[in-house]
N, C-alpha and C positions, 0 to 999 in steps of 0.2 A: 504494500500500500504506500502509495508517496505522499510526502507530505511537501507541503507550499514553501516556495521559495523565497527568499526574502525578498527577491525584484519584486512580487508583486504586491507585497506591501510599499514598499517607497512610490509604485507608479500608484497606486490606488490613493495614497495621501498627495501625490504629486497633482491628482487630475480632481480629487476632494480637498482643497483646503479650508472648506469650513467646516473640518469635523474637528470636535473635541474631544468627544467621549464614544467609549466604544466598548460592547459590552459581548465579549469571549463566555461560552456556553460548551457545556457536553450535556450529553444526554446520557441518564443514568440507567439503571435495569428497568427502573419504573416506568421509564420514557416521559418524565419530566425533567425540562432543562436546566441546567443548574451553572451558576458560574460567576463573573465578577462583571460590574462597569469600572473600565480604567479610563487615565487621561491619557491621550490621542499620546502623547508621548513615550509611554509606555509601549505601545505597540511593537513598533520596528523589532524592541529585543524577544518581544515572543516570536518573530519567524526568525529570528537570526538563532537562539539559544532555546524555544520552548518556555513555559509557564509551568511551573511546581504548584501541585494542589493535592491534598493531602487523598490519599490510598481510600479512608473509609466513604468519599462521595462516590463510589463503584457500588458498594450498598447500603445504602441509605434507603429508606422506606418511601412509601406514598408521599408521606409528610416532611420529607428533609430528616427522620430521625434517625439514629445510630441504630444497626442491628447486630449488638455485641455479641451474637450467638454465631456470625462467619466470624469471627477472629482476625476479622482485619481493621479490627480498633486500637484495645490497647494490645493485645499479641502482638500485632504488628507494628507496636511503636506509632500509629496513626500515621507509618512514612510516607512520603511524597513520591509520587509520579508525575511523569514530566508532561506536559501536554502539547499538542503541537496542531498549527493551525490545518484547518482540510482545505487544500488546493479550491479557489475556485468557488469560495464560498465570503469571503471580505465583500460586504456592500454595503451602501447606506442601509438605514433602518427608520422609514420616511416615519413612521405610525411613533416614534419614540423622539422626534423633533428633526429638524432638517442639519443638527450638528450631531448627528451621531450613529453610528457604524455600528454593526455585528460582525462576528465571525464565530464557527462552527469550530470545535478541537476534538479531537482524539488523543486516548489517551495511551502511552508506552510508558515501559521498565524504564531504569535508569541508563541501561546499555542499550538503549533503542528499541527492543523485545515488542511490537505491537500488545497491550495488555490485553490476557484471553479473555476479560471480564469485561472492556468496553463493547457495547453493542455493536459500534461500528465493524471490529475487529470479528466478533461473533459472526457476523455475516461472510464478511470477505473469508472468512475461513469454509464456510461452505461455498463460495461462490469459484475457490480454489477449486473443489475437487472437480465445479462442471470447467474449469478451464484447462485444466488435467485431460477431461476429455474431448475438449474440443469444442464445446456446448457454450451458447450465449443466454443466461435467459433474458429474455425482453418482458420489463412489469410498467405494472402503469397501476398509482394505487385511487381510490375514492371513497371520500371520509366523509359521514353525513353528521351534521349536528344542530344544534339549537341554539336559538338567540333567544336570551332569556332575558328579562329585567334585573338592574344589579340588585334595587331593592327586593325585598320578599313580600309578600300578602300578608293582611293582617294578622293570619294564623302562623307565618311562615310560612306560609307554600311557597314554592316555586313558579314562577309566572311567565308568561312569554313576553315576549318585547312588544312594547308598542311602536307601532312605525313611527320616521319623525317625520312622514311626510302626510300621512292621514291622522295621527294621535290615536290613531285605533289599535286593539287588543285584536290579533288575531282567536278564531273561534273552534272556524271549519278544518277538517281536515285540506282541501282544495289541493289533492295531488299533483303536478305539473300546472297548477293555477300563472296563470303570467298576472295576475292583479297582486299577485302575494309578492313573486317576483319583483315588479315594479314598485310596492309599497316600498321594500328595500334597496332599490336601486342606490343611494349616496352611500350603503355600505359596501354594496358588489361593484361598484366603480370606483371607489377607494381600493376594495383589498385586490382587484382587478390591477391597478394601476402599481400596485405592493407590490404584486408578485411578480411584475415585469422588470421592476426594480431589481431583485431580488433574483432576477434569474430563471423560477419556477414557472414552469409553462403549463399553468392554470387556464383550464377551459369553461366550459359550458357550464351554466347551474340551472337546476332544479329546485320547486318546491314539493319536499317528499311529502311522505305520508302521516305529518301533526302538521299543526298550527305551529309558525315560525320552526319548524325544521329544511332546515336545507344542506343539495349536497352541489359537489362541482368536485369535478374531474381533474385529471392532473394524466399528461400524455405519456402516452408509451415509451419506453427510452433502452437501449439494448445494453443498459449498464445497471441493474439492478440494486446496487450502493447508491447511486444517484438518485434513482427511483426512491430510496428512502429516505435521503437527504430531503429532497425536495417535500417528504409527506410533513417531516418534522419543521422544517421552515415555515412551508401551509399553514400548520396546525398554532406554531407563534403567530404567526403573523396574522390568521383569523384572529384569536383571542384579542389580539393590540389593537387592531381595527376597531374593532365590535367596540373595545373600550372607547374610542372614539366618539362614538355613535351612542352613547349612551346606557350599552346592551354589554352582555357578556357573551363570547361564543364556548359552550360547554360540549365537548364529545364526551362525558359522564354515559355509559354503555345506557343506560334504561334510569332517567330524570324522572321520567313519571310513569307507575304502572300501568294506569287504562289508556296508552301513549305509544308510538312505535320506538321503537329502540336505535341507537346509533349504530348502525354498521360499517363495518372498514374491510370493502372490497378491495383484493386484489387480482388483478389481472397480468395474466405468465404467458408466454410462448418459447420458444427454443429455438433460436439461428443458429446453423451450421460456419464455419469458420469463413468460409463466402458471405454469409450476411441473408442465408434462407432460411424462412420460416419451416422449421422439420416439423411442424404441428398441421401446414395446409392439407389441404384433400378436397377432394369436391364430396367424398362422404362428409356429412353433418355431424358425427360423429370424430371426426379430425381423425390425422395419420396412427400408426399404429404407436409410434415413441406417443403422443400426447395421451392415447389410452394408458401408456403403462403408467404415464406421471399422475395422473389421474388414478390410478389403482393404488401408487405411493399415497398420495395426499389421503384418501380413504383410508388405506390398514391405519394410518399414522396421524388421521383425526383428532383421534382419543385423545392419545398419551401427549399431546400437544397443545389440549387445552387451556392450556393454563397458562401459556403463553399469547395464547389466542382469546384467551377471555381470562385477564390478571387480577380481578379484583372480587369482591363478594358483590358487589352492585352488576358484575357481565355478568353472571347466572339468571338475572331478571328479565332478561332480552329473549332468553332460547324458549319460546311458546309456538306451538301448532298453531297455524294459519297466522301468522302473524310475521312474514317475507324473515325471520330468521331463523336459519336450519339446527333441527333437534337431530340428524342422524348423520353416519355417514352415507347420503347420498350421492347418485349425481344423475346429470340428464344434460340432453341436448333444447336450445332453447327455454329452462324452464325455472323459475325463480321459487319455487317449491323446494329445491335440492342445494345439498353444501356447497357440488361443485358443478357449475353449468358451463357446458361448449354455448357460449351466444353463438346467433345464425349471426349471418356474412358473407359475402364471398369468401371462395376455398383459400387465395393468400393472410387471408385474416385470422383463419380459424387459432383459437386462444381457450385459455381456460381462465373463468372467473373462481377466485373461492370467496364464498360468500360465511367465511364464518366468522373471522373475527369480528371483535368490537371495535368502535372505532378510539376505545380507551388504552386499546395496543400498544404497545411499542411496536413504532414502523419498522427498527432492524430487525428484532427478534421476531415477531411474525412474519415477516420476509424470509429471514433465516430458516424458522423452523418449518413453512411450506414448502421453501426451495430445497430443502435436505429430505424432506417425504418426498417429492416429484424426483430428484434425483438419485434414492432410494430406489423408487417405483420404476427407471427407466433401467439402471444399472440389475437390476431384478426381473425384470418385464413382468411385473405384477399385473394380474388381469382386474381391472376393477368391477366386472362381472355387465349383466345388461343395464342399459342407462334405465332412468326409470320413467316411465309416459303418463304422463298425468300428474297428481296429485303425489307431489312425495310426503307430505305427511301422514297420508294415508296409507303408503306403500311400507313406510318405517313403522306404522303400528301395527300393520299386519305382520310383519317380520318381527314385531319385539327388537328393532334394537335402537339405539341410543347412544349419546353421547356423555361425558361426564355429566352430572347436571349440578354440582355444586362445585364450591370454590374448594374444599377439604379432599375430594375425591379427585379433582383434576391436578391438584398437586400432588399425591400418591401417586398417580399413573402416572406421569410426566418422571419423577421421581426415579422410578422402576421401567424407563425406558431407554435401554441399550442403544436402538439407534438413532435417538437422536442425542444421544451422551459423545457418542461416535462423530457426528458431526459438529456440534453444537460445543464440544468441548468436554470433559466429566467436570471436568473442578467450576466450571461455569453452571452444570446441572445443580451441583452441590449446594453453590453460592446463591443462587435466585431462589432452591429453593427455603434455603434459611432465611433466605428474606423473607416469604411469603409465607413462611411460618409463623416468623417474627409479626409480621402483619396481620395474622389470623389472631393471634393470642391479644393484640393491642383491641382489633376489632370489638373484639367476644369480650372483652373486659367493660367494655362501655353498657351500661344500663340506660335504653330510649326509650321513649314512649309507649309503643308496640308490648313492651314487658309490663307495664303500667295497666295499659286496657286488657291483655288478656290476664293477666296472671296477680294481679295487689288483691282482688276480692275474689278468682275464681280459684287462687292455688290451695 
């Protein structure tokens, strides 16, 4: 993996001199971003010599807190790892004032070692074994979320945003509504104008299926690391917009239960070392390599959940008839199942997987789909017949399932071989101490819900 040269820090403040401040970020296990604002003068020596930041922000929790059960707190002297900026990611950061810059880091040993624990690194370590074979995948990801009000409701609820351009309270559902759309227009023209900024090649949006949920695309790109960079830049740079605008943008998996849930589509293909799509076919069903990736991503569903839905708030989202998949499916055309071939023409032909949340971490779900698909090709796993119709229906008749709580998807995850094999072991070990860590903080809190059933019925 390269890291940024110093030229293009001096041409970036050479061609910016009104930046001051500028605010260095990694992204942690949680896939929240974590890091410092310095002064603009500061900079140059982070791409000459790296920025030192201490070892335990590799696991840290939901919250920023220590999870002294990996032993890379006090065990480890809380040491320093060096951080280093990612090539191709220094830009302004219009939404945070027009004097002040971002830049993405990755984090390595002190001998340069890429560390197995940053996500970044977690990926391109699978992304090695398809470049081993020759293999490109091509992803493209889409994250759907909500514009909430920053206040709550008199009770605290949760509320949607009111437009600033009608003062209205979205109500209806109004799926692909263009008046919803447009209600929001000075924030999709702002965060539009961001991500041009910024590089990400942000498309098209939708209004899904709530009141103020919306998603928008991000294009296909045949570098898969890139593909994730850009989700995690999106997903800032939503949040800071919204801020703008008076609103918050929350990808929280499932904000309200009688409400659709956020999901974080990804979309894969596979170019040959020419730059061809090994997935086209004029079968609808795509080549025979996309079936077996396909067959991978199925066996390896399960035991990857938990990467796929990291928190006890994703377990809320996975309901029958409700567009988020409860098994491992798949089918051609059909928004019923985990993993759908969309129709297209034959050079198109791609696989969506529709499980995660959109609460993910963009490497690690990346990571651990691309390690089942590449699993599933290296294997020629058959994923058995696609399913026609109603896959809710087809998954209850078969009885099967996916984890369906946060306690079970981290035992599977846990006790699975090959993605310890890809993904790292001492990396399987690490996330899952965290998320243990995190189950125990959770379950220690007494809410309301214990109040109503259990103060007069226990």
């Amino acid at each position: 993996m390269s890291v940024a040269s110093s030229d293009e820090c001096r041409d970036f403040l050479a061609a910016h001199p009104q930046v001051k401040f500028v605010e260095v970020f990694f992204t942690s296990m949680t896939g929240v971003p974590r890091g410092k604002r310095l002064r603009v003068h500061e900079l140059q020596a982070i791409y000459d010599y790296g920025r030192f930041l201490p070892g335990s922000i590799l696991v840290v929790d939901t919250v920023g807190a220590d999870c002294e059960e990996t032993g890379l707190v006090w065990e480890d002297g809380d040491a320093d790892r060096r951080a280093r900026p990612v090539p191709g990611t220094l830009t302004l950061a219009p939404w945070l004032g027009p004097d002040v810059a971002q830049v993405m880091l990755s984090l390595y040993e002190l001998d340069g070692t890429p560390n197995d624990l940053d996500p970044r690194h977690v990926l391109q370590r699978v992304l090695d074994r398809y470049a081993a074979d020759g293999l490109t995948p091509v992803a493209a990801c889409e994250l759907e979320y909500y514009l909430v009000d920053i206040e709550r409701g008199p009770n605290g609820e949760l509320l949607p945003a009111k437009s600033v351009l009608t003062g209205q309270r979205p109500t209806g559902i109004q799926v692909y509504g263009l008046p919803e759309l447009e209600a929001n227009a000075p924030f999709l023209r702002e965060l539009w104008d961001t991500a041009d900024v910024l590089g990400v090649p942000l498309e098209g949006a939708i209004s899904e299926f709530a009141p103020a949920q919306v998603e928008l695309t991000l294009k296909h790109k045949p570098d898969a690391l890139r593909a994730a960079d850009d989700a995690v830049l999106y997903k800032r740079a939503a949040k800071g917009v919204a801020l703008r605008h008076g609103c918050e943008a929350t990808f929280m998996a499932k904000p309200w239960a009688d409400r659709a849930g956020n999901g974080f589509h990804v979309h894969v293909s596979f170019n040959d070392h020419n730059g061809v799509n090994l997935c086209a076919a004029e079968d609808p069903e795509g080549s025979e390599l996309l079936r077996h990736a396909i067959g991978g991503m199925k066996a390896l569903l399960g035991e990857g959940m938990a990467i796929l839905a990291p928190n006890a708030n994703s377990y809320r989202r996975f309901k029958a008839n409700s567009y988020a998949p409860v098994a491992p499916t798949w089918g051609v055309n059909n928004r019923t199942v985990s993993l759908r071939v969309p129709a297209g023409p034959a050079p198109t032909r791609h696989v969506e997987h529709r499980v995660a949340g959109a609460d993910g971490n963009p490497y690690l779900v990346m990571a651990t789909l691309l390690a089942a698909a590449h699993h599933g090709i290296t294997n020629r796993i058959d994923p058995g017949p696609a399913v026609v119709g109603d896959g809710y229906a087809a998954a209850a008749k078969e009885n099967v399932r996916l984890p369906s709580n946060w306690f079970a998807a981290v035992d599977l995850f846990e006790k699975s071989e090959v993605l310890a094999d890809y993904l790292g072991e001492r990396f399987v070990e690490m996330f899952v101490s965290v998320k243990r860590t995190e189950q125990a903080r959770f379950f220690e809190v007494v809410g309301q819900l214990d109040y109503d059933w259990y103060l007069r019925n226990a």
